[in-house]
C-alpha positions in Angstrom: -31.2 78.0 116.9 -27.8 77.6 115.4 -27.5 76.5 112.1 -24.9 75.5 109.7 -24.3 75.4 105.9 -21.6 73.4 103.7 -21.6 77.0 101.2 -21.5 80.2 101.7 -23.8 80.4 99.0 -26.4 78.0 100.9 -25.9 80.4 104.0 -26.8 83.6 102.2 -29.8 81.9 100.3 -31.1 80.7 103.9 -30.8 84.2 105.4 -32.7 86.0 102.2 -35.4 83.3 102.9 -36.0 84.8 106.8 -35.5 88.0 105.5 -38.3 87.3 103.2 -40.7 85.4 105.7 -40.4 88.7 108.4 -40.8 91.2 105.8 -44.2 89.4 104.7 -45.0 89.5 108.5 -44.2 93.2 108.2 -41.5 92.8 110.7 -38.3 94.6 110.4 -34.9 93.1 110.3 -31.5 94.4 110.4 -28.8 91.9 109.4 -25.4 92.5 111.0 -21.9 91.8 108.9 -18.8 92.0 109.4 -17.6 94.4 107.0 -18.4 96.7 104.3 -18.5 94.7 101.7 -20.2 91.8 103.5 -23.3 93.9 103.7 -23.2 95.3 100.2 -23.1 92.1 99.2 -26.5 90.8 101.2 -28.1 94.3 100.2 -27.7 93.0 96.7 -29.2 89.2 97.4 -32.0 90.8 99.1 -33.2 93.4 96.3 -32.4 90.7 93.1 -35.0 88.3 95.6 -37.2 91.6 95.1 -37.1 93.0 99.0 -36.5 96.5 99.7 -33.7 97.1 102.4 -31.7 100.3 103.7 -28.3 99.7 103.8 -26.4 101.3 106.7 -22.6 101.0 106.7 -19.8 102.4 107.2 -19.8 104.3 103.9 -23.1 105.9 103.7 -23.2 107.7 107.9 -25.6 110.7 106.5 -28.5 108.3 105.2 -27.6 106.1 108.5 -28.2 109.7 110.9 -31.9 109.9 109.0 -33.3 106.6 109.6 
């Protein structure tokens, strides 16, 4: 379903929460972004809410070949 946010801040928060409800499922998840720095930036919400997450972007290509 589409949603919508009035913050950014409030958009972030909500995707760390489904992030958080399919990793207790045991279900993996891979959140696209736009740009570099959009997805170190969710990488960082998602490990300070405590979930572990392998960042693949455009920077790191070797650890993105071994997963």
């Amino acid at each position: 379903p589409t949603r919508l946010y009035l913050t950014g801040d409030d958009r972030d928060r909500a995707l760390a929460s489904l992030v958080a409800l399919a990793h207790r499922a045991t279900r993996p998840v891979l959140v696209a972004c736009q740009s570099v720095r959009d997805s170190e930036r969710y990488a960082e919400l998602l490990r300070a809410d405590g979930l572990p997450c392998v960042l693949l972007n455009a920077k790191n290509d070797r650890e993105e070949a071994e997963v």
